[in-house]
N, C-alpha and C positions, 0 to 999 in steps of 0.2 A: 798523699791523696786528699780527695778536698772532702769537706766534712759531710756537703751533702750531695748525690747525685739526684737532679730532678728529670724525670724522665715523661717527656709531653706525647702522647700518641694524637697523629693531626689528618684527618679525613674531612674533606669539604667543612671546614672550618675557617677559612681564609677570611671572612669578615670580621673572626675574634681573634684569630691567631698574634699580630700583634699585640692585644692587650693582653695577652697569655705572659708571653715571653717580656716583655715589658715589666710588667709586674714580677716577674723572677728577676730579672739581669738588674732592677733597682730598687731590690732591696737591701737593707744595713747592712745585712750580715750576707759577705760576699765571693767564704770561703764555699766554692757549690761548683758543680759544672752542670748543664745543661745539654741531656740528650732529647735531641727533638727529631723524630720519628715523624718520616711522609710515608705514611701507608698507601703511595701511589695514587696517592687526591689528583681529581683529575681537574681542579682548578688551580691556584697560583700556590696552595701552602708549601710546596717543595722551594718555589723559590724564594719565597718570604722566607722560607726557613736557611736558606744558603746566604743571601742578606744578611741576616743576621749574625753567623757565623762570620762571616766577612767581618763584619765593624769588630765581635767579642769574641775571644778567643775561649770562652768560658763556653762556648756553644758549639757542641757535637752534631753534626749532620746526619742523621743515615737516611738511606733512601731505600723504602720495599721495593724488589720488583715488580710485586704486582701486589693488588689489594690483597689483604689475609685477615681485615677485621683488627678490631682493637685489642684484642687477646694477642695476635703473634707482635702486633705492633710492640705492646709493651714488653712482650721475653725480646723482643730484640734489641730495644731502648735496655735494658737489663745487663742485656750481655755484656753490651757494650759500657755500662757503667762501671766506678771505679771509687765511688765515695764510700763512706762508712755509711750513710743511708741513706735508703731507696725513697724518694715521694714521687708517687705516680698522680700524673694532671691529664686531665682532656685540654686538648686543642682551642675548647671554648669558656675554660675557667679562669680564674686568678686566683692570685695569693694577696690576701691583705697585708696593708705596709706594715713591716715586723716579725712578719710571724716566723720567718725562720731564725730569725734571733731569737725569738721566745721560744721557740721549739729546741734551739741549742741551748738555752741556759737549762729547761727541762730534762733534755738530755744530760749535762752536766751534772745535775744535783741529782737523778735517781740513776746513776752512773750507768748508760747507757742500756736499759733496757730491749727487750727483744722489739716491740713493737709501742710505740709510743703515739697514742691516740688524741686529737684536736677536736675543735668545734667549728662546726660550719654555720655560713648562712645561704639559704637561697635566695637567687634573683629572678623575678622575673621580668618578661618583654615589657610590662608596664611600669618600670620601674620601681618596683618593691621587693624590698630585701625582706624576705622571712626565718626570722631565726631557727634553730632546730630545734628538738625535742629533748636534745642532750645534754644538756649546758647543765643542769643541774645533777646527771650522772656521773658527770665527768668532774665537775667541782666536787662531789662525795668520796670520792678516790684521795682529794689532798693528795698528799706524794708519795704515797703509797705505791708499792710495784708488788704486784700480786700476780694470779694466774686465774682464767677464769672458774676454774673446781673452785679456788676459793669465792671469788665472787659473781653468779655466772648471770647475773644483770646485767652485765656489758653483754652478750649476745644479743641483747635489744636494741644497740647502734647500730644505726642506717651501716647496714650490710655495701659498702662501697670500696674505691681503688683510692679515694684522695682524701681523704680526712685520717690518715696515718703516714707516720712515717717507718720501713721496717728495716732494723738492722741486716745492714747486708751480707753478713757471714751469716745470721741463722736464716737466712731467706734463701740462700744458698748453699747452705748444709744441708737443708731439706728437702731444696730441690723443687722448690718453690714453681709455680709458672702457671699463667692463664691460658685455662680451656677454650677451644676455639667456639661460636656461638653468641650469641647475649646471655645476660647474668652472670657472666663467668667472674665479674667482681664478688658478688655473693658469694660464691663457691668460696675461692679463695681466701676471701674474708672471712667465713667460718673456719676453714681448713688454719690460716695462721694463729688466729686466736686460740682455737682447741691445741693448737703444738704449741705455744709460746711456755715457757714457765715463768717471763718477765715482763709484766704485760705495766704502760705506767701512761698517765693521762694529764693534758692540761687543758685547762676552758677559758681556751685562747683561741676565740672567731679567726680563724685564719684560713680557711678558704670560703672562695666566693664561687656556691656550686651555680653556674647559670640552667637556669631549665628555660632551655631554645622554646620555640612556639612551632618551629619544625628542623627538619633532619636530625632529629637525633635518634639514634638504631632502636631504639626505645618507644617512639611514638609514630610508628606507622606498621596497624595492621597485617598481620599475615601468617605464614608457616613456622617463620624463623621462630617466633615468642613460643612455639611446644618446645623449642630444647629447655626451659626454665625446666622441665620434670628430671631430662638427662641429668640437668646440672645439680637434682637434688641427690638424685638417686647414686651419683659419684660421691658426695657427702656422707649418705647413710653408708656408703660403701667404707668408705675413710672410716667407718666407728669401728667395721669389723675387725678382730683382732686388737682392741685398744678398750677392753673392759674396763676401767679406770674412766672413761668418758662415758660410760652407762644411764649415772644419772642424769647427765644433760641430753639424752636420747627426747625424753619427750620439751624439752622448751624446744630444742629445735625443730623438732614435726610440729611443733605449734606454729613458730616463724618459718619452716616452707609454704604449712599450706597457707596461713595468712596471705603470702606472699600469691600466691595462687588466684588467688579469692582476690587480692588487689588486681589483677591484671585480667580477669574474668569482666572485671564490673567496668573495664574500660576500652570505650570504642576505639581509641587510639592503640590497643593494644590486641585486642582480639574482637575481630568484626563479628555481627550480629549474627549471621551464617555459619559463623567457626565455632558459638558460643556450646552448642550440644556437644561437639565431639573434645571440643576443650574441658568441657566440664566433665566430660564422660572419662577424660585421660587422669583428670586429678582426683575423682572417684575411686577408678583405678588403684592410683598411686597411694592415695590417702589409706584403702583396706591392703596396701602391701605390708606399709611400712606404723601402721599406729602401733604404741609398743601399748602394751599390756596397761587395762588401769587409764587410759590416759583421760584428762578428763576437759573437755573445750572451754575457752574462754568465754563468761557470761555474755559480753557485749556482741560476740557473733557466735552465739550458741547457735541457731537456728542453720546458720549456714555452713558452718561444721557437719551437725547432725543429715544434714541433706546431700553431702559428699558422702558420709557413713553410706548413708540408705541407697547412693545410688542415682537419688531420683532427683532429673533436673523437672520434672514438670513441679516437685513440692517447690524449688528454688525457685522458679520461676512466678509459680502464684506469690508465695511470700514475697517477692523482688516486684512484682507488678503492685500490690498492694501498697510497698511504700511508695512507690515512684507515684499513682495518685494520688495519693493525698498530698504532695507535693505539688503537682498539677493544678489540683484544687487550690491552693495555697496563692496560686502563681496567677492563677485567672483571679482571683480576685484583687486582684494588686495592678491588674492590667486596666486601664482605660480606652474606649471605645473611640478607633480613629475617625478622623472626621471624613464626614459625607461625601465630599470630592474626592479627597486622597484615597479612600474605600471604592471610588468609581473606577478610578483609574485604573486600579491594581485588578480592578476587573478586568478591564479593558485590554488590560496588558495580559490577562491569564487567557483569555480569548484566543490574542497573537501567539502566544507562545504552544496552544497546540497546533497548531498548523506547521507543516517541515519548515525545517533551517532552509533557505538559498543557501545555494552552495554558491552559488555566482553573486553575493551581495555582500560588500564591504561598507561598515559606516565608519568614517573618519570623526574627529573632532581635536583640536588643541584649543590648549588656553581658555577653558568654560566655553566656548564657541564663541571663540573671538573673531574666526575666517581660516582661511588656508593657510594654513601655516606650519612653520616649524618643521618636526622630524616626519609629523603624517604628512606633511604637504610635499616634500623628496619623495614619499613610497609611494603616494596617491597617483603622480605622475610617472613613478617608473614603473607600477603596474598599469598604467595605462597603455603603458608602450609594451612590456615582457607578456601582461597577462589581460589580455584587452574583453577576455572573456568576461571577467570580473566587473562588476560595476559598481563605482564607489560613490558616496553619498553621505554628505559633508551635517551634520551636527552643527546649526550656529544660533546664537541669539537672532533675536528680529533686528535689532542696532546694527548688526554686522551684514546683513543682505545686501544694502546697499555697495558692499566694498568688495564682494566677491567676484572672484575671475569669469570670465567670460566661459560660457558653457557648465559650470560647476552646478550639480545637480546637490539639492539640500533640503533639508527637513527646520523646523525649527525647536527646540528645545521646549519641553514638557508639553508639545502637542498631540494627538493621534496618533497623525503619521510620525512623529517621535518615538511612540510608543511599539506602533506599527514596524518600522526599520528595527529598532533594537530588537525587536521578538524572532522575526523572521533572518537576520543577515548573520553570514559565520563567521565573517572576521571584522571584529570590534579594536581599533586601531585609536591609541590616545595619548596624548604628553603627558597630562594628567592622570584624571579619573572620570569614569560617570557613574552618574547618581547612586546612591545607595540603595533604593529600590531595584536598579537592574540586576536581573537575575543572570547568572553565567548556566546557558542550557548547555545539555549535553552534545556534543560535536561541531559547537563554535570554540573559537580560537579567538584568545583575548590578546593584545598587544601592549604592553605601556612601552613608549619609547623613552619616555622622561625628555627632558629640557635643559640638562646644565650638567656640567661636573661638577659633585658636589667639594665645595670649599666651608659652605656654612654645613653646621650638622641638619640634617634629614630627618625624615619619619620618625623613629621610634626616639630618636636622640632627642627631639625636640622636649621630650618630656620635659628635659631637667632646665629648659630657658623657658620659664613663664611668657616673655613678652611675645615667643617664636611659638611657643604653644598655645596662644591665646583663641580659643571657641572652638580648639581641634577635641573631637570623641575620637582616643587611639582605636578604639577597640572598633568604632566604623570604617576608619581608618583598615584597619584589617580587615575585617567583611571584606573591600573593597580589591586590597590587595590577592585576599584567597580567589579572585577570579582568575590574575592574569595566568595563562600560558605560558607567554616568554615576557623579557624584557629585555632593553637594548644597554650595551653599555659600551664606550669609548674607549678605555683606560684600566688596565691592571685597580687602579684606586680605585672607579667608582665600581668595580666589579665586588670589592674586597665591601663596602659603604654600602652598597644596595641589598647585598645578601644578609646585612647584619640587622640595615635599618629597616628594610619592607621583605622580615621573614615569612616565607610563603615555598611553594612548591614548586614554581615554575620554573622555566630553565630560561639561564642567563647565556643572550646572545651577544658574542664579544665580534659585534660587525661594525663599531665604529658608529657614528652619527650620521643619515643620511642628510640631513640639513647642509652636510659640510662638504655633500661630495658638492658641490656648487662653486669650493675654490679651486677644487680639481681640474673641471672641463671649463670655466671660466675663461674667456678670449681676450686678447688686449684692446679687442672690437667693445667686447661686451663692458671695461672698464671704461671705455671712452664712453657708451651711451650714458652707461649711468651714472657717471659723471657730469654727463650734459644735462640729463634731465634733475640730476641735481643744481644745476646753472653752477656749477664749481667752475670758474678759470682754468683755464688750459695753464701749467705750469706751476699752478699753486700749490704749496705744502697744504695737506688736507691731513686736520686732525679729530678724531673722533672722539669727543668725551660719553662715555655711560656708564653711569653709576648706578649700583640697584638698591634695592630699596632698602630701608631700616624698618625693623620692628620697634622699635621703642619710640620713633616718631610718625606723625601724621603729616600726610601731603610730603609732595616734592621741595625741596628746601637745597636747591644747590649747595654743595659742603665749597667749593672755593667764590670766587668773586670773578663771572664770566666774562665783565667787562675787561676786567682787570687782565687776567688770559690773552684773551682775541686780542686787547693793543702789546702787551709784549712779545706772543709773535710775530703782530708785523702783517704788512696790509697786502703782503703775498702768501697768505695762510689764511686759511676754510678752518674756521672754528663749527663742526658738526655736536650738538650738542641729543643726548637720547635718553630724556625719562624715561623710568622704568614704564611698563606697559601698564601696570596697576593704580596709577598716578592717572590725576586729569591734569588737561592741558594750563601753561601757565602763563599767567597774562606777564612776569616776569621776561620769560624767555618771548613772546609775542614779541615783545617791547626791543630786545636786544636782534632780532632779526631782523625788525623795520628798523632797526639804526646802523643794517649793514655790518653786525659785531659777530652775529654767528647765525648756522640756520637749526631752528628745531625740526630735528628730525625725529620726533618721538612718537609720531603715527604713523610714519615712512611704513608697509608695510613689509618689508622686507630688511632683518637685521643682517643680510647674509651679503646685499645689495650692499650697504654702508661700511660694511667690513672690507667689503673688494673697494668700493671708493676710497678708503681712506689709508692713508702712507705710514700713519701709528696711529694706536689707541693708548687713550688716557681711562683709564678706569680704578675702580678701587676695589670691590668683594664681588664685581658681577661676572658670572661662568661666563660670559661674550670673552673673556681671555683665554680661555681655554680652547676656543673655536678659532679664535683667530690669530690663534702661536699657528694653526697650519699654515699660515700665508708665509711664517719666515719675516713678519714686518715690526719694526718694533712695537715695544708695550712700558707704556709708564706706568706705575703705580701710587697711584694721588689716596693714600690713608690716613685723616686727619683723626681720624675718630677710633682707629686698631682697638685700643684698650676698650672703648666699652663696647663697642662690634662684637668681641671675641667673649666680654663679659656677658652680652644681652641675646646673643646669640649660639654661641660656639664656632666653633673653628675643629676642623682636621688636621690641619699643618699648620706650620709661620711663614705667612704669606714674606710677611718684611723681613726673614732670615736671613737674608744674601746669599745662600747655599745653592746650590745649584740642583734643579730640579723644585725646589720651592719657589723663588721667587724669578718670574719671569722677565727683569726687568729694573731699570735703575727705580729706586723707592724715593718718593716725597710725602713727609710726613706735615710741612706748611705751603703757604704760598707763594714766598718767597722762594722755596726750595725746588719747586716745580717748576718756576721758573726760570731757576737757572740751570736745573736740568736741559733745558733744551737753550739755553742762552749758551752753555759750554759746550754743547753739544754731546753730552752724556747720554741721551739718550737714545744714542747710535753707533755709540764707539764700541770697540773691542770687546772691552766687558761686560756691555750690554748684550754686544752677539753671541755671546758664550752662554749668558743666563738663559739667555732666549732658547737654546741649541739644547741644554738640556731642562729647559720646562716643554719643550715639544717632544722632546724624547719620553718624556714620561707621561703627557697628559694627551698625546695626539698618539697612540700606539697604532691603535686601531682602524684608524680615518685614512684612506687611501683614495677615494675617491666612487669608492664602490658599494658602500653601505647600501643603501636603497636596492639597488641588486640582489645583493644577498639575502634581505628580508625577504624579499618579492617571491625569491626562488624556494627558501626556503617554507615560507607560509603559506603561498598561494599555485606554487608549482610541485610541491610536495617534494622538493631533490634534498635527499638524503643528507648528502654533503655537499657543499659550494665551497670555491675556493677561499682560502682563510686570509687574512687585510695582510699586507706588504706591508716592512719595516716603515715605520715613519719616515718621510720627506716633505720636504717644502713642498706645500703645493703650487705655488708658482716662481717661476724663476725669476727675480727680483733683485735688483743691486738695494741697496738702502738710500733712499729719498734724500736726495740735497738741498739744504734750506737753502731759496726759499720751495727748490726740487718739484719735478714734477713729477704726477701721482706711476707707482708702480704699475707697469704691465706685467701680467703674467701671461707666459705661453702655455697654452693648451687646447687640444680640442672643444670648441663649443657643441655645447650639446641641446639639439634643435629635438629630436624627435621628440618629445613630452610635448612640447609646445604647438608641434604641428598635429599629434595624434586627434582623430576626433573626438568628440564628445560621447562622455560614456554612455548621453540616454539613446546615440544615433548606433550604438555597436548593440545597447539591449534591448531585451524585446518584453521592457516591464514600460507600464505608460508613464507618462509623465506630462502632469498638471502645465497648460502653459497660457492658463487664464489671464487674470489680473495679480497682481503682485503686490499685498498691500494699497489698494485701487489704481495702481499706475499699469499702463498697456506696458509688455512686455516688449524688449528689443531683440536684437542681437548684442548686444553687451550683457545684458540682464543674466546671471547665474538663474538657474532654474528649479521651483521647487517641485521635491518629488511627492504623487500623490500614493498610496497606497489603495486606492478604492478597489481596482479589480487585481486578480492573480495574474 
């Protein structure tokens, strides 16, 4: 039998799950097996966890049928266990490298104790590790195995399920098992201490407790946090009959009600409304159970004595008294914002009492770069499904000029900026807006995000200074605690977005509406935009776009463009696409007036260039991930991997050759990419194979219906819509023959968006259609919206 069994209970945990299991399956010591327990999570941890088992035979599946809570979870991971000892993990912990090797040599040398105690560290969202309180109780032990009558100091470790490991025959001669409820680690953790008679300890950091920023059963308000008194009251139950445990009667009533008193003084745990009759239950509890004599800790005398008495109004004055002076503390550390930004926030508190439109949508992507991206799919297919709605575009003043014809818009940080965001219910963005908007009660916020992440994200960003450079996480979050939903493409950014931009919202797996566009895409529609790119008829059309670096300034092509365009050959469209955050390059000017390649880096439309072009050349930019739907190859030009992944992060190994990683033959020089498409590697067999399964895995989602589903579910309120169909090519395409001419894909074009009217002609809100920046307005002219009347 293996020496340790670890036993992980996994509920909506899918964004930490693998580094859970990871960190078990590679550490040193490796005699262990792995029971990982799906309590029925209704996102992907069941099959992460089947994964897993697949590759290591050292990993036990089980599957609840239905949720039962982290209590039955673990007796069922139990049952099923088979090692000489038990370590129970949550789904969102790890183990630091070693510790089960340092936990077995401890075992070893105080020969196998009942229960053998470790040291933790917390982490939290902001990436700080805090050590525990116990590292010095635990190093006082030396190797000592005792019981706690002898030393009953240890009752003051964190009351938890993972910072021990317990021999599995006395944990099941006693018949051990978690109560169902929260705090049922407490319970139990009392309960095996007070039985052990072998109790032995090492101050060995080995686990890594994460404290989430949300979902964990612990930090959201409500009914469930009253069983803490059940869960005491079974403890004091446990003494009855066990005279011998008499004197530790009162440390323990001192660590319930402590515990009490912690979960009282916190909103995350018991809401402001609950706080009287919460307090009235531990009053209660407290004159049940105080044994004779007993006498309160100095440092919360007052809040003892006020549970004695009964009285939450004495609690409450003493509790209001410090939180002032506090306040007072805090105003004076405050500075007085300025004059405009203090007008504004007026201005805007103005809007915000007046009702929500139910009928008013404001769009924005990319800082209000134009229409674009994921809001610019939903903007037009509610136009068509929900025409009720009127949407109303967020853009810089720079970007007015470039706006579609009929697109009603506001400008950023102006009135009617201010004005829309106060009054419209659904707030739709790739990004983010501003930190001052406030999310009111009965709008509905949308991030759709922009990319599948390859480079690390939000909270990840911490640990790459150059990717982290002038981000506040903690606005950052502000920002995030608004959305609703968010959109997600792929199993992976599902597991990446829940971890990196922790929040409340629910994660919608509809796929990218940007992408339903290779869907209904016409071989009509690839001939125009073909033309209006002046591409040749029959030319191999190659699209390079590379994205940006943080560790450098400005656009710096990573290969030599000329160099490129003459080795393909003068029946080949060298399309070249700075990132969007880059200004334009007199370099690349210079190589399009000498007929070498065309900059398409303002093109407004990357969805456009993706259907024009018969392969992409790219290196780290999510445009691969969008455009494995097409089924068309993808080279991978990475000169620069190693510090990319140093200055950055990375989630996978893009250049692995594995299949589902790397989408595509790899060049890592100039030469190399070269002859990738000089032998034609970049189209052969094993290229279609790579291809086949990085669409498999990064395109799940994308069917051609995303935009739909959003629509229906945000703005037509349907329950259920139907769920994205198995990944396919979205257009049927042989592979382009050098010098080949470009792919057509067959499918339905899709006109209705395009033909729908304009949303200020469907509503009945006014709109400004004066002068525009002093120029008389057209019919081409997008239109700005005014707010002045209701």
């Amino acid at each position: 039998m293996p020496r340790f069994s670890i036993v992980i209970a996994a509920y909506r945990v899918q964004g930490y799950l693998r580094s859970c299991l990871d960190s078990v399956l590679t550490q040193s010591y490796g005699d262990i097996e792995v029971v990982a327990v799906d309590d029925c999570s209704p996102d992907h941890c069941g099959a992460i966890i089947d994964e897993y088992a697949v590759r290591d035979g050292r990993v036990v599946p089980v599957h609840q049928p239905v949720n039962s809570g982290p209590g039955r979870a673990r007796n069922a991971g139990a049952d099923r266990a088979t090692g000489d000892y038990l370590l129970f993990l949550d789904g969102d912990d790890t183990l630091a490298p070693g510790t089960l090797e340092g936990l077995a040599d401890r075992l070893a040398l105080t020969e196998d104790p009942d229960i053998l105690y470790f040291n933790h560290v917390r982490t939290y969202w902001w990436d700080r590790a805090e050590p525990s309180l116990f590292g010095g109780l635990l190093s006082s032990a030396g190797t000592d195995v005792f019981s706690v009558l002898e030393r009953p100091e240890f009752l003051r470790i964190f009351a938890m399920s993972s910072n021990r490991v317990y021999n599995r025959a006395f944990y099941t001669r006693h018949g051990f098992a978690f109560t169902e409820g929260i705090y049922e680690d407490a319970l139990l953790s009392y309960k095996t201490m007070l039985t052990a008679e072998r109790i032995a300890c090492v101050d060995l950091v080995g686990l890594e407790y994460r404290q989430r920023r949300v979902g964990a059963s612990t930090a959201s308000p409500g009914e469930k946090h009253f069983v803490i008194f059940k869960q005491y009251a079974r403890l004091f139950a446990f003494l009855e009959g066990r005279p011998h445990l008499e004197p530790l009667r009162p440390l323990l009533f001192e660590r319930a009600v402590s515990h009490f008193l912690f979960c009282l003084g916190r909103r995350s745990r018991v809401a402001a409304e609950d706080r009287p009759r919460f307090f009235e239950r531990a009053a209660r509890w407290y004159q049940e159970h105080v044994p004779d004599g007993f006498t309160p800790p100095a440092d919360a005398q007052w809040r003892f004595e006020a549970l004695a008495r009964g009285s939450y109004v004495r609690y409450r004055e003493h509790e209001l008294t410090l939180r002032a002076a506090a306040g007072a503390r805090k105003l004076k550390r405050m500075t007085r914002r300025p004059l405009a930004a203090r007008a504004k926030r007026s201005l805007y508190r103005v809007h915000r009492r007046r009702p929500v439109d139910a009928d008013l949508a404001v769009y924005s992507a990319y800082w209000g770069r134009g229409v674009l991206c994921n809001p610019a799919a939903i903007y037009y297919k509610a136009r068509e499904l929900a025409p009720h709605v009127h949407g109303v575009w967020v853009v810089r003043k720079a970007a007015v000029d470039s706006l579609p014809e009929g697109v009603d818009y506001v400008i950023s940080g102006t009135r009617d900026f201010y004005w829309a965001m106060a009054r419209a219910k659904y707030l739709i963005n790739n990004v983010n807006f501003p930190n001052d908007v406030v999310k009111r009660p009965g709008t509905v916020h949308l991030q759709t995000f922009h990319g599948t992440p390859l480079k690390c994200m939000g909270l990840d960003q911490q640990r790459y200074p150059a990717a982290a450079a002038g981000m506040s996480f903690r606005n950052l979050l502000k920002r995030v605690d608004r959305w609703d939903y968010a959109l997600s493409s792929n199993r992976h950014s599902s597991e990446v977005w829940e971890r990196v931009y922790p929040a409340s919202y629910r994660l919608l797996e509809y796929g990218y509406p940007r992408n339903d566009v290779f869907f209904s895409a016409s071989a009509d529609d690839i001939r125009r935009i073909r033309k209006e790119l002046e591409i040749p008829d029959g030319c191999l059309t190659v699209l390079y776009a590379p994205t940006i670096r943080d560790y450098q300034k400005g656009f710096t092509p990573r290969l030599d463009l000329e160099r490129l365009s003459r080795a393909l050959g003068p029946e080949a469209v060298l399309l070249v696409r700075a990132h969007y955050s880059y200004q334009p390059q007199a370099g690349l000017r210079q190589l399009q007036e000498a007929g070498l390649a065309l900059d398409v880096s303002r093109h407004p439309s990357a969805e456009e260039l993706c259907l024009a072009a018969d392969v992409l050349v790219t290196d780290y930019s999510s445009i691969m991930f969008d455009y494995a739907n097409l089924d068309r190859p993808i080279v991978v030009y990475a000169d620069d991997w190693d510090v990319y992944q140093a200055t950055r992060g990375v989630y996978f190994d893009l250049l692995s050759g594995r299949p589902g990683d790397t989408p595509g033959p790899v060049a890592r020089t100039e030469d190399e990419l070269i002859a990738v498409f000089r032998e034609g590697r970049w189209r052969d067999a094993d290229a279609t194979a790579l291809r086949a399964a990085f669409r498999a895995r990064f395109c799940q989602f994308d069917d051609g219906r995303a935009a739909e589903r959003v629509v229906r579910t945000l703005m037509l309120g349907e329950d259920t819509v139907e769920p994205p169909q198995p990944p396919a090519a979205a257009a049927e395409s042989a592979a382009p023959a050098a010098p080949a001419a470009s792919a057509e894909p067959a499918a339905a074009a899709e006109s209705a968006a395009a033909e729908a009217p304009s949303a200020s002609q469907r509503h009945d809100f006014p709109v400004k259609r004066g002068l525009i920046n002093g120029v008389p307005p057209h019919a081409a002219r997008p239109t700005p919206l005014s707010p002045d009347h209701d």
